[in-house]
C-alpha positions in Angstrom: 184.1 57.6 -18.8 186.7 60.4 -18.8 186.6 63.1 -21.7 190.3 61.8 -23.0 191.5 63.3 -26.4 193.3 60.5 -27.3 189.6 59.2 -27.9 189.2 60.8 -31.2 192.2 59.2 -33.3 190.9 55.9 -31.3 187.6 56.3 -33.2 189.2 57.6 -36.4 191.3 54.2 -36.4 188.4 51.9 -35.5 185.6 53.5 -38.2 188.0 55.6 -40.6 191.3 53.1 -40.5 192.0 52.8 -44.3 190.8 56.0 -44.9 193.3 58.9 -45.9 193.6 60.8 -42.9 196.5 62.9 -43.3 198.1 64.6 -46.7 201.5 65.7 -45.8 203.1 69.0 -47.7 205.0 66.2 -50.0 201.5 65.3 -51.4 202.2 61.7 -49.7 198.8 60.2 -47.7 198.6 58.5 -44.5 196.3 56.9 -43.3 194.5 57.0 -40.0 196.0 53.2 -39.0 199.8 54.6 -40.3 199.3 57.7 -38.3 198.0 55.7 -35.2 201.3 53.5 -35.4 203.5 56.4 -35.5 201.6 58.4 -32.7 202.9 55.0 -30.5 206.4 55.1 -32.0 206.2 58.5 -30.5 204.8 57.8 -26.6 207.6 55.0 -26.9 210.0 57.4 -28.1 209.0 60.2 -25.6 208.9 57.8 -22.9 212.5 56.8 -24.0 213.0 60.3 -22.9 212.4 60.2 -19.5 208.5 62.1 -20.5 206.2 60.9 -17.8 202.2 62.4 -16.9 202.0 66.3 -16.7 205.6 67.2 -18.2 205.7 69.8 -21.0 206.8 69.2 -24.6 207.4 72.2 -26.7 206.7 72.2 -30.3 208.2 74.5 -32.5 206.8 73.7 -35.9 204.7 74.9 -38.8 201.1 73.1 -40.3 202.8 69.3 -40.8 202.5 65.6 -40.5 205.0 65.5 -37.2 202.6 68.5 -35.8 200.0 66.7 -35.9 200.8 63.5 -34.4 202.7 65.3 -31.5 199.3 66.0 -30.1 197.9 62.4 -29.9 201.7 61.0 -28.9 202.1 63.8 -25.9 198.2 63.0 -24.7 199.3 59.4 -24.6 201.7 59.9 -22.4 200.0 62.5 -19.8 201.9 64.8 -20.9 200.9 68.5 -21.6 201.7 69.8 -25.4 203.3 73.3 -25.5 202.5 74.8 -28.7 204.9 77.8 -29.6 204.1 80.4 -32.3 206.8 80.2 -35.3 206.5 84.3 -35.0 208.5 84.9 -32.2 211.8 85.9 -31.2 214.9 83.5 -29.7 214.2 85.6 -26.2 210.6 85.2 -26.4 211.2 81.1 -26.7 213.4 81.1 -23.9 210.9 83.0 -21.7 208.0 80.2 -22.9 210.4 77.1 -22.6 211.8 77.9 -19.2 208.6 79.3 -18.0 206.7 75.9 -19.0 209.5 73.7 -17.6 209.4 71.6 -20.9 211.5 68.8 -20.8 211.9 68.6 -24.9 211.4 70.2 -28.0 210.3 69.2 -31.4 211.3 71.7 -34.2 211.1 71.9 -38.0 214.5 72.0 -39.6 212.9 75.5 -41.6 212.8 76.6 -37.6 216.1 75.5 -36.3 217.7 79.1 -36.3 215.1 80.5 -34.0 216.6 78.7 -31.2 220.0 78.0 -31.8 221.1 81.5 -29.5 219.0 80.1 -26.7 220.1 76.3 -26.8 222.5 76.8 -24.0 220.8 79.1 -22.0 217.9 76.8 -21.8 217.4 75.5 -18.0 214.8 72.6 -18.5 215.1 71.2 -22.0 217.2 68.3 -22.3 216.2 67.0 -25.7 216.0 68.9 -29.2 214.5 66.8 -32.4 214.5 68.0 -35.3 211.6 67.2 -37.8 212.3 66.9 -41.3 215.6 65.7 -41.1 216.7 62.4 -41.1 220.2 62.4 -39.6 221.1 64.1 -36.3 222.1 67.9 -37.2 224.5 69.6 -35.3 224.0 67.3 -32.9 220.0 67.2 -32.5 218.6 63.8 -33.4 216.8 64.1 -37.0 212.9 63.4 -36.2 212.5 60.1 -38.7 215.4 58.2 -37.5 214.9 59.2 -33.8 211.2 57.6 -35.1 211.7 54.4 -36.5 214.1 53.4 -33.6 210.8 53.1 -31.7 208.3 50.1 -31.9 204.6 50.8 -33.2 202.8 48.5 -31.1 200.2 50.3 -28.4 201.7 52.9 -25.7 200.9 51.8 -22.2 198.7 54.9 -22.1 199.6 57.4 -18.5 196.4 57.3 -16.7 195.3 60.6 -17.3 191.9 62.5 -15.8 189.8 64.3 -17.7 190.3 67.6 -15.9 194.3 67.5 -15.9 195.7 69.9 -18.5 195.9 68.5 -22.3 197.6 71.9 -23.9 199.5 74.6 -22.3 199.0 78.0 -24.8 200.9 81.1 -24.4 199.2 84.4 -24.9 201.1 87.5 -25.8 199.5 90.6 -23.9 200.1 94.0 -24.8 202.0 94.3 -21.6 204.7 91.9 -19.6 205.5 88.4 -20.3 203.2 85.8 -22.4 201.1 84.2 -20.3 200.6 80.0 -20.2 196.8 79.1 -20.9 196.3 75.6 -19.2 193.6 74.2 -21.2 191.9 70.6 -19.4 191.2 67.3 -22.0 187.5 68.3 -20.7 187.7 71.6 -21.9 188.9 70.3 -25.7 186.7 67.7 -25.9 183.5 69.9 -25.2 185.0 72.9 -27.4 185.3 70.0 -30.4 181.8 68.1 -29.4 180.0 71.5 -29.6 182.6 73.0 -32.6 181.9 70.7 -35.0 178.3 70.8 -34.9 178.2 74.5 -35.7 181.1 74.1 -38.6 178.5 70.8 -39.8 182.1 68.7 -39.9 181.3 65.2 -41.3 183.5 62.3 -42.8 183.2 63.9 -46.2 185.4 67.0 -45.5 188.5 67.7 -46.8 190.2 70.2 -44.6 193.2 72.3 -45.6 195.3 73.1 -42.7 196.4 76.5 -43.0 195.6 78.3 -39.8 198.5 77.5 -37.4 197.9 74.5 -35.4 199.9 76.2 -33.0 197.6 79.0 -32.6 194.9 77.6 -29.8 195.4 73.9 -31.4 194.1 75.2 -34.6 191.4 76.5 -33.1 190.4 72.3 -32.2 190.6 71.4 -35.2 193.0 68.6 -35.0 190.0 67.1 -32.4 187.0 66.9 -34.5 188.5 66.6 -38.0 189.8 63.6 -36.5 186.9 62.3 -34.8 185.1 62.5 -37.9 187.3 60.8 -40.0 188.3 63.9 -41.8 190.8 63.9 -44.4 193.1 66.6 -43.5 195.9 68.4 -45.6 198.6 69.9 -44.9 200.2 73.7 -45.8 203.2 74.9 -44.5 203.5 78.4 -45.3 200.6 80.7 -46.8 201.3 80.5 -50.4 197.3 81.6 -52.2 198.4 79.7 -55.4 199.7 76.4 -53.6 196.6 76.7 -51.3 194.2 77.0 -54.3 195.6 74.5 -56.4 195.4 72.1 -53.2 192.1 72.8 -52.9 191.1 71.8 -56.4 193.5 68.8 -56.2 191.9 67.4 -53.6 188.8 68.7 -53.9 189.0 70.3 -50.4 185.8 70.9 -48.7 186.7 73.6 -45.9 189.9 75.8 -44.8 190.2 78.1 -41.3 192.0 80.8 -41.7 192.3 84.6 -40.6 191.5 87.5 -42.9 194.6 88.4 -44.0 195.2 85.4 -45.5 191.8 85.5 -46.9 192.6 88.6 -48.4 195.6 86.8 -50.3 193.3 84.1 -51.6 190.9 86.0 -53.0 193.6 88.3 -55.0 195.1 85.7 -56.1 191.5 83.8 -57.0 190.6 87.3 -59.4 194.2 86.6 -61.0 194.0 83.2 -62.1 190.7 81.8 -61.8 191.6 78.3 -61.0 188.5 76.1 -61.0 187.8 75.3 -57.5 185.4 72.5 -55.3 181.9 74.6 -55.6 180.9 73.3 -51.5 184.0 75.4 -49.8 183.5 76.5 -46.6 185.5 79.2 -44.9 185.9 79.5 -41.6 187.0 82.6 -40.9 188.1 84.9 -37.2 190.5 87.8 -36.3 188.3 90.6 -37.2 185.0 92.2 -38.8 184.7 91.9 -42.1 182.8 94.2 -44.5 179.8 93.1 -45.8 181.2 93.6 -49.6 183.6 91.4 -48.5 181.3 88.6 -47.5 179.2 89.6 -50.5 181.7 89.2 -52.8 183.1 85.7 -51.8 179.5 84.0 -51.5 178.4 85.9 -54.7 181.5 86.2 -57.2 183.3 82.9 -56.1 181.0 80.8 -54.5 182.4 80.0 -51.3 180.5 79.9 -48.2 181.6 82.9 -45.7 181.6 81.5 -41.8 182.9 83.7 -39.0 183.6 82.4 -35.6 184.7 84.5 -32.4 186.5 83.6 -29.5 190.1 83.7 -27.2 192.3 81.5 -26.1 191.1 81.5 -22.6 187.9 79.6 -24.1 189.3 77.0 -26.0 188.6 79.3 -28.4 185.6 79.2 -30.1 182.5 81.1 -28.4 180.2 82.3 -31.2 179.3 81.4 -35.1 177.6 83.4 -37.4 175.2 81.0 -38.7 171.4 82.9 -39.6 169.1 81.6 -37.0 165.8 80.1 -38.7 164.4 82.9 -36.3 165.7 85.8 -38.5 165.1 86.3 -41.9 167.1 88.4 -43.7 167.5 89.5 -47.7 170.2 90.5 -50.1 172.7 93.2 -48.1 171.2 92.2 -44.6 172.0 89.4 -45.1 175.8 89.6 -45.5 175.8 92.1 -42.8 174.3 89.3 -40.5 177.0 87.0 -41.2 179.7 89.4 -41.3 178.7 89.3 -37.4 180.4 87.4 -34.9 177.3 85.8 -34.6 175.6 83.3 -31.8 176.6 81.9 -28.6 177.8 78.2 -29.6 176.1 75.4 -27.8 177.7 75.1 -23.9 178.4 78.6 -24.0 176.7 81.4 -22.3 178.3 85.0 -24.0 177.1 88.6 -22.8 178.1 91.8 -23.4 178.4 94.1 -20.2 179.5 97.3 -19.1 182.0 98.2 -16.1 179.0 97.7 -13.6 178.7 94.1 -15.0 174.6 94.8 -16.8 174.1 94.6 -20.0 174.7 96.6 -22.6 171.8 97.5 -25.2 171.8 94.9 -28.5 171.4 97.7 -31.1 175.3 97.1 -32.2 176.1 100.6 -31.2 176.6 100.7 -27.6 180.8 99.3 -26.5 180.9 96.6 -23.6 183.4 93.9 -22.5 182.6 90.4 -23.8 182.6 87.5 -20.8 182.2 84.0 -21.3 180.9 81.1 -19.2 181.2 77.6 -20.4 183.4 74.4 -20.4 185.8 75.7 -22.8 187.0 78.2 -20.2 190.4 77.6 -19.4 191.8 76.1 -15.9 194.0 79.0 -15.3 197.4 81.0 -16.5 200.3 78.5 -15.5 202.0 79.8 -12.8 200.0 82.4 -12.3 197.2 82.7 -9.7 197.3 86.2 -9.6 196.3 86.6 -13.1 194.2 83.5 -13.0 191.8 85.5 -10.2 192.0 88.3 -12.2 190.5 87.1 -15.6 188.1 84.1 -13.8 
């Protein structure tokens, strides 16, 4: 049996059908058996497009409903989903579209100004959708429309291999042009199989989508939320008082998200004091937090603080800071522990060496380079073997 992505929403539909799967940023619910017939309107409707096994479709679009399902209608198709960050510039989107050869583009109407100076300088693109609109807009089909002209019974699925690439993820370096991470279907399914052990994902959660989905496929979650039978809700734009109001709404179990926004919500949490679900889970990466910090969400709010660590290049997600039940720690300790990046995840093998490759002393003074060995580990930098030799 290959590792195929488009396993998860099977499973999702077959245990979790009439379950709500996804909350748009309406407030409206789908669920998993209304998503599933949409994901085939859209393999029919990317077919329609001329969108056969291993070409690129870009998507240009924010935490929503039509993000979402783009994942599991590409992957039906064979086709590799090119996720672009919403926080770049026209010239940085041509660069990434051309460079990716995608063949179309999804983008949210919000979005559309980003790449209307490129549009005709574009050399592969031949189709431009626009989600949330309905009718075509300066002449780009409108996303729901385009939609419902497609049938909802099951996509003739591409025969796809576990090791082709699912997801093709542009890094920005500090140096020269982004770089296209080609991760496999084998590498996503691993990263999520091992993931959401370590984030203890179940059927009961209620995630709120806030980190981008676009950034490393939200770091997987889209994968095991799904295969779990998740409910998962959606936020467009980082607004603290919409996200906590969500979260006591719904009675959200868990939100990703990076510091910064973190930051926001717990300004905005000192403000108001909303009431809010008492089993929160954060799942938090982008750098070290203080152990105050970690102190004061556990302690004052009563959230549960969870760091992760990892790069695109590794699907992302390499360590958690969970406390092993070999270390015992008490009050501050404690909160410094978790305000580590934490332990190797299961699958993955991390060190920490110097330039001659040993490795460095674990007394969390002494600097090294992190390397990574696992499945996650990408296939290599599209059209790029230099590079890929380089970092492999």
């Amino acid at each position: 049996m290959e590792l195929l992505l488009t396993d998860f929403l099977d499973r999702a539909v077959t245990v979790y059908g009439t379950k709500e799967a996804i909350i748009d940023q309406d407030g409206y619910a789908h669920t998993y058996n209304e998503v599933y017939k949409r994901v085939q309107q859209l393999s029919h409707g990317l077919s329609s497009l001329g969108v056969e096994k291993g070409d690129r479709v870009a998507y240009l679009a924010p935490n929503t409903l039509e993000m979402y399902e783009g994942f599991y209608g590409v992957f039906q198709t064979g086709g590799i989903m090119v996720s672009l960050n919403t926080r770049l510039k026209p010239e940085d989107y041509r660069f990434i579209l051309d460079h990716s050869g995608s063949k179309v583009l999804f983008v949210d109407y919000e979005l559309v100004p980003l790449i209307e100076p490129i549009v005709e300088q574009l050399d592969t693109v031949e189709h431009i959708i626009v989600h949330g609109e309905e009718e075509d807009k300066n002449g780009m089909p409108g996303y729901e429309n385009w939609l419902a002209s497609f049938p909802d019974s099951d996509f003739p699925r591409a025969d796809v291999k576990e090791n082709d690439t699912a997801t093709l993820l542009y890094t920005s370096g500090t140096t020269g042009n982004p770089k296209g991470v080609m991760l496999t279907h084998r590498n996503n399914y691993l990263h999520a199989l091992s993931i959401q052990h370590h984030l203890r994902v179940s059927d009961q959660d209620k995630l709120i989508h806030i980190l981008p989905m676009f950034h490393v496929n939200g770091w997987g979650s889209p994968f095991y939320y799904t295969a779990n039978g998740a409910t998962q809700i959606m936020q467009k734009k980082v607004i603290p008082e919409e996200i906590l109001e969500k979260a006591r709404k719904h009675n959200a179990t868990v939100m990703h998200m990076a510091p910064t926004v973190l930051n926001g919500l717990i300004s905005k949490y000192h403000e108001t004091k909303p009431e809010t679900p008492d089993n929160m889970r954060l799942v938090i990466a982008g750098s070290a937090p203080p152990k105050a910090f970690v102190k004061e969400i556990e302690e004052e709010i009563g959230w549960e603080f969870y760091q992760v660590y990892g790069m695109t290049e590794s699907s992302p997600l390499s360590t958690a800071s969970y406390i092993s039940t070999e270390e015992e720690y008490e009050g501050d300790d404690y909160y410094a522990a978790k305000a580590k990046a934490g332990l190797e995840v299961i699958g993955t093998k991390v060190r920490v060496v110097d330039e001659e490759g040993e490795e460095v002393a674990k007394d969390g003074k002494e600097v090294g380079e992190v390397i990574v060995k696992g499945p996650g580990v990408m296939k290599g930098y599209w059209k790029n073997e230099e590079e890929t030799n380089r970092t492999l």
